[in-house]
N, CA, C and O atoms as a GROMACS GRO file, in nm:
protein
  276
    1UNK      N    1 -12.005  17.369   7.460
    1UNK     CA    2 -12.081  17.249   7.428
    1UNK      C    3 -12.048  17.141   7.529
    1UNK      O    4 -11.938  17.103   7.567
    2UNK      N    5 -12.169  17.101   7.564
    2UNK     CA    6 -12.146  16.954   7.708
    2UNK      C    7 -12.146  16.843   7.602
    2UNK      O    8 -12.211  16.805   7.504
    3UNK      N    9 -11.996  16.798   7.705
    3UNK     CA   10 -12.038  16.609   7.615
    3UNK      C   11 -12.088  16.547   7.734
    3UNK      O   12 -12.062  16.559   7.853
    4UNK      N   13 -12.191  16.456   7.645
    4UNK     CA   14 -12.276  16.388   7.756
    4UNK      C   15 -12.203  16.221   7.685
    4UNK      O   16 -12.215  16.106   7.727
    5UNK      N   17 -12.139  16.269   7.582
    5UNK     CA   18 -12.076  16.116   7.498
    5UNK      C   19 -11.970  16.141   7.482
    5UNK      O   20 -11.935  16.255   7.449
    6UNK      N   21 -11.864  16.014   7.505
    6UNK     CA   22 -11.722  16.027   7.490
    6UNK      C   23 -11.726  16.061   7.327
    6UNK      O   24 -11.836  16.046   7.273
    7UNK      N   25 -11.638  16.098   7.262
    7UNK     CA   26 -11.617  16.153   7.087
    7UNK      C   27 -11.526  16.079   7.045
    7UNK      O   28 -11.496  16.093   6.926
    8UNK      N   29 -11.475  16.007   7.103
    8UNK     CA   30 -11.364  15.860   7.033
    8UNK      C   31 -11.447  15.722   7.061
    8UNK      O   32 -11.402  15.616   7.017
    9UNK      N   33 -11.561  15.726   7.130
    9UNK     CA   34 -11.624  15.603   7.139
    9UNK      C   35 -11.746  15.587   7.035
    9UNK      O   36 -11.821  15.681   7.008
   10UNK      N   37 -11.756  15.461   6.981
   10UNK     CA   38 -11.903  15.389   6.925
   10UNK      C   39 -11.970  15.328   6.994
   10UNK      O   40 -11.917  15.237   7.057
   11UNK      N   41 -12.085  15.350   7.005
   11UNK     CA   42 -12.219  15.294   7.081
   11UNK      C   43 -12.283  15.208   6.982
   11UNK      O   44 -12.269  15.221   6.860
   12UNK      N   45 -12.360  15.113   7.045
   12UNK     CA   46 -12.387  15.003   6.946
   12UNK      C   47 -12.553  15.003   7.057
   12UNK      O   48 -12.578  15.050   7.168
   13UNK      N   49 -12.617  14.942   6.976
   13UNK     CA   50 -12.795  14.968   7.065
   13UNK      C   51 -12.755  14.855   7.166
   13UNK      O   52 -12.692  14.751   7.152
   14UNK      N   53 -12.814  14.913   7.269
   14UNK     CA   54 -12.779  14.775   7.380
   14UNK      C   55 -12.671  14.847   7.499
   14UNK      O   56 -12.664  14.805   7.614
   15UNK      N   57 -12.599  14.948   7.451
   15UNK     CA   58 -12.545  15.037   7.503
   15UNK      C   59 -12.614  15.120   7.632
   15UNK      O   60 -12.700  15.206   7.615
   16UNK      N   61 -12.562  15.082   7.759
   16UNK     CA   62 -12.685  15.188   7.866
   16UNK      C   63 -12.667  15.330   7.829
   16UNK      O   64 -12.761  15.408   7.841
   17UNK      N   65 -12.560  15.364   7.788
   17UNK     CA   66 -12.549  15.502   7.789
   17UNK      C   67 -12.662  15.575   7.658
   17UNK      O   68 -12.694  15.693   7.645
   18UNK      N   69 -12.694  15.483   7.594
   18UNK     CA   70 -12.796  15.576   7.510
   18UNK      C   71 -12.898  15.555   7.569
   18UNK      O   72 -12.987  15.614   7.509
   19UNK      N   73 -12.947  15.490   7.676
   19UNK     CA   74 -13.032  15.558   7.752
   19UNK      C   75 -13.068  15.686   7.722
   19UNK      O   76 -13.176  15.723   7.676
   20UNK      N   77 -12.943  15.774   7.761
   20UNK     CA   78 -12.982  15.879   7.807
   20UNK      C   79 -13.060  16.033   7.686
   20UNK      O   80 -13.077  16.154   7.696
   21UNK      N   81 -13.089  15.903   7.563
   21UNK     CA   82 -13.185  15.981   7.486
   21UNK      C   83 -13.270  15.908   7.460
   21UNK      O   84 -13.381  15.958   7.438
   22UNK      N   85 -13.257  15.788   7.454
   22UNK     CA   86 -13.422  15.690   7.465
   22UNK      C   87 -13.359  15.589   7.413
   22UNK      O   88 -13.244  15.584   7.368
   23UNK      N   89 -13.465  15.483   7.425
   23UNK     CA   90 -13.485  15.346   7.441
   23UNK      C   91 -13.446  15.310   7.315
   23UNK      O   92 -13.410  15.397   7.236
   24UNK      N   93 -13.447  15.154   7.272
   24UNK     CA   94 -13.399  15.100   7.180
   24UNK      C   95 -13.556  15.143   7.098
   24UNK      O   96 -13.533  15.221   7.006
   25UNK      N   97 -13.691  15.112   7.111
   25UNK     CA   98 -13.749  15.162   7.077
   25UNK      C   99 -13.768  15.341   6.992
   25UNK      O  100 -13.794  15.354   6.872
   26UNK      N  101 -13.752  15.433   7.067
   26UNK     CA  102 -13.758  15.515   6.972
   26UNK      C  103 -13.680  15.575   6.965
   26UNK      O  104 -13.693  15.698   6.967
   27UNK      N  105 -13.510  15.486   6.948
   27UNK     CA  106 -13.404  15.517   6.846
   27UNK      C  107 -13.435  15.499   6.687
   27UNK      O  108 -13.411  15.555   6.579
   28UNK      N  109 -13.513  15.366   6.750
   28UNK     CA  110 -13.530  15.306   6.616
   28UNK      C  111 -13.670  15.386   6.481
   28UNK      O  112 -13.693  15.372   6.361
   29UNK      N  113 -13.721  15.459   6.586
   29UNK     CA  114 -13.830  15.527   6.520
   29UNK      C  115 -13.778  15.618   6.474
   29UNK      O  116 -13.802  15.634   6.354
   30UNK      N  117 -13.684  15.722   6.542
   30UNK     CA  118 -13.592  15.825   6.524
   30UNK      C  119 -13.528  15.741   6.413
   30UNK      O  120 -13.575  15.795   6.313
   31UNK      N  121 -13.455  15.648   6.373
   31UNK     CA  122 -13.373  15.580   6.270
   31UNK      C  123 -13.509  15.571   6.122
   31UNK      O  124 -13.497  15.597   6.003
   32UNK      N  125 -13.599  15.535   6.183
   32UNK     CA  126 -13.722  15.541   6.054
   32UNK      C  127 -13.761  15.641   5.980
   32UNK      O  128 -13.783  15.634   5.859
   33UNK      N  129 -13.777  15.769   6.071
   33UNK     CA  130 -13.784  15.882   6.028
   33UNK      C  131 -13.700  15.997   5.962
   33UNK      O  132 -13.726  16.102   5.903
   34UNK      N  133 -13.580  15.923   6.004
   34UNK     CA  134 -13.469  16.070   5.940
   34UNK      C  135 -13.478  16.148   6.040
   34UNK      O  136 -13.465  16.263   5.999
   35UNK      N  137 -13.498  16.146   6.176
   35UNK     CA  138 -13.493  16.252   6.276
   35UNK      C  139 -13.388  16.236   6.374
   35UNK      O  140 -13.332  16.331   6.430
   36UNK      N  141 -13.362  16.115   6.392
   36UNK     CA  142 -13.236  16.100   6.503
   36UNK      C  143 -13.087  16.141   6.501
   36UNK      O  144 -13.039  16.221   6.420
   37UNK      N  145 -13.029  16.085   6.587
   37UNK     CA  146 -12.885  16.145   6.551
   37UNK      C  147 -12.842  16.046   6.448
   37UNK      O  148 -12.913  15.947   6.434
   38UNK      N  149 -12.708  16.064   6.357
   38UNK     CA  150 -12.639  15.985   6.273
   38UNK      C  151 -12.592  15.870   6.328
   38UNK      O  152 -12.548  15.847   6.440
   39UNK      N  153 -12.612  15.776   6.198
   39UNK     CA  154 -12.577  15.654   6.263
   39UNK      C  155 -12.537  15.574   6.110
   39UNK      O  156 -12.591  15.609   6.005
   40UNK      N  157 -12.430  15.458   6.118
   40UNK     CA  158 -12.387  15.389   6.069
   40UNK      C  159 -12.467  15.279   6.041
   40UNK      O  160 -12.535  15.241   6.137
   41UNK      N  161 -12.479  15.219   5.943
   41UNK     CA  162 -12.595  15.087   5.932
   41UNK      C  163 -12.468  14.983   5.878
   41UNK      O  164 -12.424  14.998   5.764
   42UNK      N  165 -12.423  14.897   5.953
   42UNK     CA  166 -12.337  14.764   5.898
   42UNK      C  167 -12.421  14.643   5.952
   42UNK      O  168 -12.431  14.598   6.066
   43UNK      N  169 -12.488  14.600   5.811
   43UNK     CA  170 -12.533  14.478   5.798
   43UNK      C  171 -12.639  14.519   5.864
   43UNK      O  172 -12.687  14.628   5.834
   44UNK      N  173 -12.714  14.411   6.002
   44UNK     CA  174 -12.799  14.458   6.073
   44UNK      C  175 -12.770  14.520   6.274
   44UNK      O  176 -12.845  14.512   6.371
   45UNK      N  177 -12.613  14.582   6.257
   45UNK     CA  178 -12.566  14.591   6.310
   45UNK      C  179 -12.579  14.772   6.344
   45UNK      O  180 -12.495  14.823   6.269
   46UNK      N  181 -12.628  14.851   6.400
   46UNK     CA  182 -12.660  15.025   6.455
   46UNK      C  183 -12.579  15.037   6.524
   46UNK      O  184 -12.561  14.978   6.631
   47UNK      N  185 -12.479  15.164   6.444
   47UNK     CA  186 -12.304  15.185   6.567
   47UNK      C  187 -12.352  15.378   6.534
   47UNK      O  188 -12.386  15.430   6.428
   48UNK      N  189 -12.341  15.418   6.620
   48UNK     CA  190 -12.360  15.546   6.683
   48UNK      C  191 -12.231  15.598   6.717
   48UNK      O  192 -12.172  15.533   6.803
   49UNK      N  193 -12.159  15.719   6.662
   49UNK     CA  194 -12.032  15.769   6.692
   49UNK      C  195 -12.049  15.870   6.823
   49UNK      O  196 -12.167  15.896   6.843
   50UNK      N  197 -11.992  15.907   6.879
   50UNK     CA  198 -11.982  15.968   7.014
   50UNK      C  199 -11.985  16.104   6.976
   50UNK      O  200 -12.040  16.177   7.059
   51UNK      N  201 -11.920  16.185   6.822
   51UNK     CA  202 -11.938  16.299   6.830
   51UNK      C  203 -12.046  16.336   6.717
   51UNK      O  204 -12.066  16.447   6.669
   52UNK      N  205 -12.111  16.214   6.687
   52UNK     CA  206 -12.261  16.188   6.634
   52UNK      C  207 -12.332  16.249   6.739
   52UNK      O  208 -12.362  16.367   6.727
   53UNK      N  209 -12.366  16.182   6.849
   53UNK     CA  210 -12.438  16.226   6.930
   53UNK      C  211 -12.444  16.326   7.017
   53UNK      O  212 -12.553  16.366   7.059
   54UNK      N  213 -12.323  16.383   7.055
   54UNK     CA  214 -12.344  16.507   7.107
   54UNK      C  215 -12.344  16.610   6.999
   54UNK      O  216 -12.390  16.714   7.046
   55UNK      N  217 -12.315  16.622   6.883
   55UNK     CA  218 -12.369  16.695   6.777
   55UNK      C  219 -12.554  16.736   6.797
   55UNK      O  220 -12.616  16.835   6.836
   56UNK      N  221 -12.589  16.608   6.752
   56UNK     CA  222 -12.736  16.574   6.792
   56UNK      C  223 -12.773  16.626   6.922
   56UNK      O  224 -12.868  16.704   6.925
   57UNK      N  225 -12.729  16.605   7.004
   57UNK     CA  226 -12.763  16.660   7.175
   57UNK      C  227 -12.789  16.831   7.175
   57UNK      O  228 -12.876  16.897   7.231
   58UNK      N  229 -12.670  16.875   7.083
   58UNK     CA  230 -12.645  17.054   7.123
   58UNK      C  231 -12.737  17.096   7.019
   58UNK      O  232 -12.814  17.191   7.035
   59UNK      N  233 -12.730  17.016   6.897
   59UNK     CA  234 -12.867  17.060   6.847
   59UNK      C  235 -13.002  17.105   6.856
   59UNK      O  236 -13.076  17.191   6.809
   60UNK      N  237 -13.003  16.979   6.966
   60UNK     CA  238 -13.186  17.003   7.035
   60UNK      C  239 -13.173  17.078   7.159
   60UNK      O  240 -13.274  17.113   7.221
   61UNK      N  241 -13.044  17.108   7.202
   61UNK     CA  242 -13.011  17.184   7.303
   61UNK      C  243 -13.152  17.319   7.308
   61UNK      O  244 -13.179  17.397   7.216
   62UNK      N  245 -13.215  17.310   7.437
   62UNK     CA  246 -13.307  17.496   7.465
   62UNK      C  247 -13.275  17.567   7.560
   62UNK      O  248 -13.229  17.546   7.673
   63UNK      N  249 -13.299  17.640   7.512
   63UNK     CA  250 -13.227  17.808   7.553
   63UNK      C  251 -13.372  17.854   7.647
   63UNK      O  252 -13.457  17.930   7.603
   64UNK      N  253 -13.377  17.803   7.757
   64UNK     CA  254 -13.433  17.922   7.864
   64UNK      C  255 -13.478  18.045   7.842
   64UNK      O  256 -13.386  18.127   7.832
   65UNK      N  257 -13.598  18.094   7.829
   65UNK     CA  258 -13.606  18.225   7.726
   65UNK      C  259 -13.625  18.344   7.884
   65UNK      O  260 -13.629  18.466   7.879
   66UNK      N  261 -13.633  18.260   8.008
   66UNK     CA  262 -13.628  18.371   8.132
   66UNK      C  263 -13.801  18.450   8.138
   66UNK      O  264 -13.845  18.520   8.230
   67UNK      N  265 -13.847  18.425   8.058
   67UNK     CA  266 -13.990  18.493   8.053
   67UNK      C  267 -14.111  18.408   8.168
   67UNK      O  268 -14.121  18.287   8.184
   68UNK      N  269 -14.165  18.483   8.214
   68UNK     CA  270 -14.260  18.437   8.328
   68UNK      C  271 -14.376  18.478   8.345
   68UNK      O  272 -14.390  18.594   8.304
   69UNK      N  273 -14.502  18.417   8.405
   69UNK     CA  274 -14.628  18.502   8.381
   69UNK      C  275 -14.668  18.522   8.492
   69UNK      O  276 -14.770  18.589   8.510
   0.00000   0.00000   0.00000
């Protein structure tokens, strides 16, 4: 499993590194839906755990199926 997120750090929105699954925008859609990675809600404050997200990452992780036409 790749960490693309440290696993002792919290990310808070505003964070560049969540970039690297999308925008503050559709975190927040992902947060509406029940589809995103786990996340903490304090007050109106979104803290994202580090082995939240690469959980989430290896999840959606795809497997190359090698097939070609």
């Amino acid at each position: 499993m790749a960490r693309l997120f440290d696993n002792t750090r919290a990310y808070v929105l505003g964070d560049p590194e969540l970039e690297i699954i999308g925008n503050r925008e559709k975190l927040a859609q992902w947060r509406h839906r029940g589809t995103g990675p786990a996340f903490y809600r304090l007050g109106r404050k979104i803290i994202y755990q580090g082995t939240d997200l690469n959980a989430w990452a290896e999840a959606n992780r795809v497997e190359p199926t090698g097939v070609r036409n």
